[in-house]
Every structure is written in C-alpha cells, then in structure tokens.
C-alpha positions as CSV (number, residue, x, y, z in Angstrom):
1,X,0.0,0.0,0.0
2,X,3.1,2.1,0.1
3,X,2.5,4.0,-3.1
4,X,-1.2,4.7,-2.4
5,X,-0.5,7.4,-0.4
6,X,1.8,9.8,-2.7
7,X,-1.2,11.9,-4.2
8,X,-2.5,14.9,-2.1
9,X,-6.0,15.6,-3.2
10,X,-8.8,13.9,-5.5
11,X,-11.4,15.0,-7.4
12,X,-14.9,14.5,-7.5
13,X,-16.8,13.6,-11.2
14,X,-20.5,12.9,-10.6
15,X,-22.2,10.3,-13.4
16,X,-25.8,9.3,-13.5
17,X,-26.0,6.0,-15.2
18,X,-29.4,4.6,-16.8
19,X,-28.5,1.2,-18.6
20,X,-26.6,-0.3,-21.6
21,X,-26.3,0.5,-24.8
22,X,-28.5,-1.9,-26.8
23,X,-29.3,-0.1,-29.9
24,X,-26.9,2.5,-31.7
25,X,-27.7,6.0,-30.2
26,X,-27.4,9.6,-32.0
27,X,-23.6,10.0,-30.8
28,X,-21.9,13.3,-30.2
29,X,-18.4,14.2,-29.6
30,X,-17.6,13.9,-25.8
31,X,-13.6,13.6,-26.4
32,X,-12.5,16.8,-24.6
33,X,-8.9,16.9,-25.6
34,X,-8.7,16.1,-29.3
35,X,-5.1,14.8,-30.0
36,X,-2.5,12.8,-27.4
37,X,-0.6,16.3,-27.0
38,X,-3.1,18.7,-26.2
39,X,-4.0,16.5,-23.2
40,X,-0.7,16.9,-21.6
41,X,1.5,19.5,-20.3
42,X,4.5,20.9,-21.9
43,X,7.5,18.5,-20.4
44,X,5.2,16.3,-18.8
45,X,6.5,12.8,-17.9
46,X,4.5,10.6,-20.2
47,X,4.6,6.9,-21.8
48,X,1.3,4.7,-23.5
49,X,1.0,0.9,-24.1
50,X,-1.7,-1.0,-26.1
51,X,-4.1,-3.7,-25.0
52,X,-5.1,-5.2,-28.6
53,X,-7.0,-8.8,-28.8
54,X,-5.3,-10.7,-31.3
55,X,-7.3,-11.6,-34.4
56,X,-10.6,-12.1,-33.6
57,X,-13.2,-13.7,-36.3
58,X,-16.0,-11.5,-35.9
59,X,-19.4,-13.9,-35.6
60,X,-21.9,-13.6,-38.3
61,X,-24.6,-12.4,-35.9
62,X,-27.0,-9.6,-35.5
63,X,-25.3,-8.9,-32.0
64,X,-22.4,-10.3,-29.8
65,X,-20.7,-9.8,-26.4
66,X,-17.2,-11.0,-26.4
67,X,-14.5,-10.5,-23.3
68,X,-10.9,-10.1,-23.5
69,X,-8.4,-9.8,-20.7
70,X,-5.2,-8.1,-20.5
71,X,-2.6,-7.9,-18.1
72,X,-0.9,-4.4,-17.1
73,X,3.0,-4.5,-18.8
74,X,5.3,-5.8,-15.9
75,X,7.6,-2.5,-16.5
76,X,4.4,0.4,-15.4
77,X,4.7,2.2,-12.2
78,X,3.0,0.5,-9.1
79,X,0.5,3.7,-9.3
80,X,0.2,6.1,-12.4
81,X,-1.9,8.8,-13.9
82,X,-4.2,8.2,-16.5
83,X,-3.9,11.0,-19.2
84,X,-6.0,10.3,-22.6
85,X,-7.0,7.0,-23.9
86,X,-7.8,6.1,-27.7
87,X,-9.7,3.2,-29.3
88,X,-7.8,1.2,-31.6
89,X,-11.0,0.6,-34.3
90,X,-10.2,-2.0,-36.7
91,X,-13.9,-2.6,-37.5
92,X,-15.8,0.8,-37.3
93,X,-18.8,-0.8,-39.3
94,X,-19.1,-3.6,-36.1
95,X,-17.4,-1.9,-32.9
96,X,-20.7,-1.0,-31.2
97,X,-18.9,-0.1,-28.1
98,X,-16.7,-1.6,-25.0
99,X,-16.7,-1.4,-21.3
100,X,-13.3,-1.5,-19.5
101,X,-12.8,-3.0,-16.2
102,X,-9.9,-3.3,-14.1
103,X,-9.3,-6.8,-12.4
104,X,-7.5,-8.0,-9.0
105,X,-5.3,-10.7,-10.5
106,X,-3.4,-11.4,-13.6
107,X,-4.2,-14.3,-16.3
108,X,-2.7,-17.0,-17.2
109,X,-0.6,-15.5,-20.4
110,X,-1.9,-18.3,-22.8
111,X,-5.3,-17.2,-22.1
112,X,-4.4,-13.2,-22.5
113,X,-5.9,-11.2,-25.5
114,X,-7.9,-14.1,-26.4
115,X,-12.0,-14.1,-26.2
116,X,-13.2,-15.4,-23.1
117,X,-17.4,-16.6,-23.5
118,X,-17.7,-17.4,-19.5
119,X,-15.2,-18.0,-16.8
120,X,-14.8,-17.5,-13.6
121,X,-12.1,-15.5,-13.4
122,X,-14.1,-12.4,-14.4
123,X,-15.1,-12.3,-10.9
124,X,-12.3,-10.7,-10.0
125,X,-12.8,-7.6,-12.6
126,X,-14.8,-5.7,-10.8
127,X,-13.1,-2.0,-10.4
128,X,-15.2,0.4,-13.2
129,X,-12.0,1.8,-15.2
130,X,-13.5,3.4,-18.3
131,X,-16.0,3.1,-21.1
132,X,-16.6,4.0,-25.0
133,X,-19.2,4.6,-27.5
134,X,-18.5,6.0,-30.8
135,X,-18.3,9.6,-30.2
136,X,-17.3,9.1,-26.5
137,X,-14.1,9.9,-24.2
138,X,-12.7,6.7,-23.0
139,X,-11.8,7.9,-19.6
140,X,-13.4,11.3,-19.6
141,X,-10.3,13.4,-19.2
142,X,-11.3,17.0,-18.7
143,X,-8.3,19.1,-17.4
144,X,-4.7,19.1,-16.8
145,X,-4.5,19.0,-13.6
146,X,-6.8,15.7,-12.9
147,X,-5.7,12.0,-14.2
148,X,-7.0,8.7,-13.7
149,X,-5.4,6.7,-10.9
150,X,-4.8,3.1,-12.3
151,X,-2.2,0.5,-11.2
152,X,-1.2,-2.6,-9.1
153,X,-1.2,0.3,-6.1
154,X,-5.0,0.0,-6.4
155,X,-5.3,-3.5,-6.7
156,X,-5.5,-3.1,-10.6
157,X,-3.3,-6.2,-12.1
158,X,-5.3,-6.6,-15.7
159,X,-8.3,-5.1,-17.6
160,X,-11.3,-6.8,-18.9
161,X,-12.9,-5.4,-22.3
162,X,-16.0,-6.5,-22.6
163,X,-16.6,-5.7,-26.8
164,X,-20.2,-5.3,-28.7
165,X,-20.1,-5.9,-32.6
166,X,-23.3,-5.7,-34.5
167,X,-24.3,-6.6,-37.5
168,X,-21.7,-9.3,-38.3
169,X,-25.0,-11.5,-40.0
170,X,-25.1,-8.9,-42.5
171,X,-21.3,-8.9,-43.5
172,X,-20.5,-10.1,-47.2
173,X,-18.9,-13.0,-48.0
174,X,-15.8,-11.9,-46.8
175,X,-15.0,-13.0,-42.8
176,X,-14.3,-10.1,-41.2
177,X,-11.3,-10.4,-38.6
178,X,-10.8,-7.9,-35.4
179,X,-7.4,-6.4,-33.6
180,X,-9.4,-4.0,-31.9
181,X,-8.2,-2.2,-28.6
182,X,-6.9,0.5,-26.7
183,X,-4.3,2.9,-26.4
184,X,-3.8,4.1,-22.8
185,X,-1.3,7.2,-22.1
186,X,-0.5,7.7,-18.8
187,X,2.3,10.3,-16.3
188,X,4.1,8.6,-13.9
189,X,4.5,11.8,-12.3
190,X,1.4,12.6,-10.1
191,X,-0.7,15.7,-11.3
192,X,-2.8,17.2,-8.4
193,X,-6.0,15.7,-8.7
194,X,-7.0,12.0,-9.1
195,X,-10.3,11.9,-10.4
196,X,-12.8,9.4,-9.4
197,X,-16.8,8.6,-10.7
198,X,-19.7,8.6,-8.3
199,X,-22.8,7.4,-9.9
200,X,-25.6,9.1,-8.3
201,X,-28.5,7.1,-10.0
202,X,-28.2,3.9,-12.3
203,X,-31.8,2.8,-12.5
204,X,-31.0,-0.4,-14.1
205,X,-29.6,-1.9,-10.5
206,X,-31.6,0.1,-8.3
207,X,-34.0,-1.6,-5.7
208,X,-38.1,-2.6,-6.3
209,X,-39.3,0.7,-5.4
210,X,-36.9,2.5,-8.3
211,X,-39.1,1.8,-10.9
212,X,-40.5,3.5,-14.0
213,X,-44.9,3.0,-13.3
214,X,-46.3,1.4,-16.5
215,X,-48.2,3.8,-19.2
216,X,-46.8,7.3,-17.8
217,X,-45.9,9.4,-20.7
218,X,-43.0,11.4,-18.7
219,X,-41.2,10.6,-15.1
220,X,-39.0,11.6,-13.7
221,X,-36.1,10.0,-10.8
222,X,-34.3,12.7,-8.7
223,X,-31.5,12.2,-6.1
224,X,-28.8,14.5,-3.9
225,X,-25.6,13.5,-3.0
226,X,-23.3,15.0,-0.4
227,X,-19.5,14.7,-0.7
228,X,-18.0,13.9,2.4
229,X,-14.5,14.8,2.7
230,X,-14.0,12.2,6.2
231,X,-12.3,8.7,5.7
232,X,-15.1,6.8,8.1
233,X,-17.2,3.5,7.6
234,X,-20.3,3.4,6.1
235,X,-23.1,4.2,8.3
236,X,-25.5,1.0,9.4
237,X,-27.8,2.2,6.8
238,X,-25.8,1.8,4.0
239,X,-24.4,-1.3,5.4
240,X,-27.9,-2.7,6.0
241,X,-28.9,-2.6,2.1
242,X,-25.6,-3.9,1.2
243,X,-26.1,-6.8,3.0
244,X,-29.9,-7.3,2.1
245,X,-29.1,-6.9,-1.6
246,X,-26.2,-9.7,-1.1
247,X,-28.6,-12.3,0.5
248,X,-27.8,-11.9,3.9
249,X,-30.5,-10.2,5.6
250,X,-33.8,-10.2,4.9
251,X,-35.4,-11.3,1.6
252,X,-36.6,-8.3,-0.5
253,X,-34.4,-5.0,0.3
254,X,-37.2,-3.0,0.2
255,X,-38.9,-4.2,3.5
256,X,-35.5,-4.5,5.5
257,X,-35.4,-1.5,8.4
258,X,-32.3,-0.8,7.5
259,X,-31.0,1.0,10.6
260,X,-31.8,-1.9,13.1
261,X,-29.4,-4.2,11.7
262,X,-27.4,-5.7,13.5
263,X,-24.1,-5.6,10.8
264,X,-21.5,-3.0,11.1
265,X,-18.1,-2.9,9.3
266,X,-16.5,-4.9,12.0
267,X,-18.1,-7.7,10.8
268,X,-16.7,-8.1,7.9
269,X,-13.6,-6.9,8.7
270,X,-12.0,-9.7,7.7
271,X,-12.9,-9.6,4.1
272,X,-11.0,-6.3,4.0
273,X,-7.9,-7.9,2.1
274,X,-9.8,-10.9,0.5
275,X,-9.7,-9.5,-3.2
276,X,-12.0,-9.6,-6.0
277,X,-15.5,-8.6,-5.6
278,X,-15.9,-9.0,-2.2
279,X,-12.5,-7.4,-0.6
280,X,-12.7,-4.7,-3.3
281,X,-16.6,-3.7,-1.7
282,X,-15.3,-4.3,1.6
283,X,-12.6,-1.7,1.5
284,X,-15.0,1.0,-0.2
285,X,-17.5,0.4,2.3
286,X,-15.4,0.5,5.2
287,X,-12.2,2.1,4.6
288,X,-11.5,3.2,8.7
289,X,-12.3,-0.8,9.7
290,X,-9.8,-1.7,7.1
291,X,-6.8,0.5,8.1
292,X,-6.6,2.8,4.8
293,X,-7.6,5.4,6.7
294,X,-3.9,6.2,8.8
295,X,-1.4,8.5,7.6
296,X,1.0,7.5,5.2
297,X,4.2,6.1,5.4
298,X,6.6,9.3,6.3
299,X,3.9,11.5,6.7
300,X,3.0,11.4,3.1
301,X,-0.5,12.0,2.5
302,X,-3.3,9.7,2.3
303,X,-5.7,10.0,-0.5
304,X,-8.7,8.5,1.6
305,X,-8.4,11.5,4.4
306,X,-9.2,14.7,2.1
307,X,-9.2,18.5,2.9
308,X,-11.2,19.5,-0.3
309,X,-13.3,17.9,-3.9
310,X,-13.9,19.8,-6.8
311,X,-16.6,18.7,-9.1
312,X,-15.0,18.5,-12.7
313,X,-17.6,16.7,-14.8
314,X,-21.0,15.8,-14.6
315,X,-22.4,12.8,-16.9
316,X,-25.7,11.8,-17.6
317,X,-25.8,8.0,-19.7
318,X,-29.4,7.1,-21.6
319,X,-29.1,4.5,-23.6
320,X,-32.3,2.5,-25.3
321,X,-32.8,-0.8,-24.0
C-alpha cells in the first residue's frame, strides 16, 4: 500500500447512469482533448502501451458480447496517472462499443488477448475503469490538472474489455477479422488531482421501489448527493442494504429496516484484504475498519483522508434498452 499514499487531493466527477447501450444512439463528440498532445503538459513525464485482442473472427450475428483480458505490462509504475485513452478501431462498421474493467489478478498469459465466452475469473474484474461509445471519451479526461489513478497500487493487475459488434449476419462473404483495442497514455509523475466517478443514479440496479410505473408518458427520478470529505465506515444504513441486496439479511431489500441491523463494518472486517468482488466492496464500504484510513508512510499523504473535492464533470448516460 506504500505507493497509495503519494497523491495529495482527489477530485470528484459525478455520473448518472441509466443502462446499456442496446441499440446504436445519435452519438456526439464527448472527447475533450482532441489529440495525445493537447491532453498533456508541456514537459510532462509521459509513456502509453496498447491492449489489442489478437485476431478475432467477428461472428456472423446480428449482435455479440465478447470479453478479453489483458494484463498491465510488468515494467508500469506501481501507481500512475491516466492521461488520454484512444480506441484502436479495426472494424468501425461492427465496434458497437466496450466497457473497460480493471481486475485484482493477472491471467494465465496463454489465455491473454484471447475471447473469453464465461469464466470465472471475471469475478475478480470488478473495479469500473472506463467506457466507449463512438463519439465518446474513454476515460473522460477533462483538465490538466486531474488524471485517472490506475495500477497494481489500487489493486489493478489486468483489464477486462467486454466488446459489442453488431451486425456481423449482414457482412459479405468476406470474414471479417478484429485487432481492436486501446491505447492508454499515462504520467508517472502525479498531477494534483485524481479523479474518481460517483454514480448518483443507475436505474438499471436500483432496488423494487426505483421503478419507472407502467403507461406514464413522462417521469422523472431525482437524487442529492453530499461529498464527504471524512475517511469513516459506512453508516448501518448503507451497510444494512448492502447486506440485504447480497442475500444476507432479509429477503426483499425494500422491506429491511435498515437501521436496526445488527451488521456494522467490524463484521466483515475480515474480508478487508480478501480480493476480487468482495474485498474490493469491503474496502469501499469500510475504509476506517480496514486500516486505509492512517497516515502515510513518512507522513505522506493519504488520499482517503481529504481536505477538499472539486466537481470536474458531470455525466448523464441514456441509452435505449
């Protein structure tokens, strides 16, 4: 955890999330920097490396999902900046659009690059790193000052693509092969701000009551969000939906009285450093309980304990199911 504790301050980049894509949506151009140098600084630090699947035979079907895992290059920093990202697009007729993911443990280097239908490795892939449409910013850089904070330091060790094509049934004879990717650049050298999503609303995951009534011509979903700047546990409320949703509790989330449970972060304490889905919720949850909250090694700053957020972005995603 040594290295987790070198940047001073982090951002704040609120999102409201409503779905996945499904059908191709009237795109516009969210890249905010338009070319690899205008989203650095003059004499910045800088390198890049590519995650590219290797030739992939795109299916002859109206739609498919595909995953591909990559493991970070052995020679990147324990912790760096995220500056701009690119799409390597080898099929622009079929890339419908990717999710990227950021996963706990490496894979087996056989299995690297390759398509991966279902496995259970993907459980570990569970830390949100980026996303792209056409038209879209891949990691929604937005100023020099902020970067994306990415690295074995965080627990990163790989990333997970998971790839739409559409279309492939109505390809010509002609089988049409895929090297798409990406191209991530990245500072070694810490800018001041890490910047890091909150999703406000994401209607597709909510709970029973979050739901759109049948036959209304308009509705609408609101919600508020306070940034608090303390590293602390989750309160018991929090902690009681968490463990409702998960099974753990009472059947349907919507009926548990979530303040009278009896769960606090203590007791799961000792999932703080189990990994993968659990350890990486764990930690979020209850950051005190798991010991991220002391000061840094040499009295370098802690990135959980923060004086001040800015808000940089806000990002609203509506996408036809």
């Amino acid at each position: 955890m040594t290295n987790l504790f070198r940047i001073s301050k982090t951002a704040f980049a609120a999102s409201v999330v409503v779905s996945a894509l499904q059908n191709p949506p009237n795109t516009v151009n969210a890249q905010y920097f338009k070319s690899v140098e205008e989203a650095h600084n003059p004499g910045e630090e800088r390198g890049s490396f590519d995650l590219v699947m290797k030739p992939y035979p795109i299916p002859a079907e109206t739609t498919t999902y595909v995953n591909f895992v990559f493991n970070l290059p052995e020679d990147l920093p324990d912790l760096f900046h995220v500056t701009y990202g690119e799409v390597i697009n080898s099929q622009p007729e079929h890339l419908h659009h990717f999710g990227v993911i950021g996963c706990s443990e490496t894979i087996d280097p056989d299995r690297e690059n390759l398509p991966i239908d279902s496995d259970v490795f993907l459980a570990n892939c569970m830390t949100s790193v980026g996303g792209w449409a056409p038209g879209a910013d891949l990691f929604g850089n937005t100023d020099l000052d902020t970067g994306i904070l990415l690295g074995r330091g965080l627990g990163v060790k790989a990333i997970y693509l998971n790839v739409h094509y559409t279309d492939g049934v109505y390809v010509d004879d002609a089988l049409k092969i895929a090297t798409d990717g990406i191209r991530i650049h990245y500072t070694p050298v810490f800018r001041p701000y890490s910047s890091v999503a909150k999703s406000l609303i994401n209607v597709i995951t909510g709970p029973t009551k979050l739901a759109v009534p049948p036959g209304e011509s308009r509705f609408f979903v609101s919600r508020t969000c306070t940034v608090d700047t303390s590293c602390k546990d989750a309160n018991q409320d929090t902690i009681g939906f968490l463990v409702s949703v998960l099974g753990m509790g009472a059947s349907d989330a919507d009926e548990v009285d979530h303040g009278d449970t009896e769960h606090t972060c203590e007791t799961f304490e000792a999932f703080c450093d189990l990994g993968g889905e659990i350890g990486s919720a764990v930690q979020r949850l209850c950051p005190k309980t798991c010991g991220l909250c002391e000061p840094g090694p040499d009295g370098e700053d802690n990135p959980f304990i923060q004086d001040a957020y800015r808000a940089t972005a806000v990002f609203y995603h509506a996408h036809l199911l």
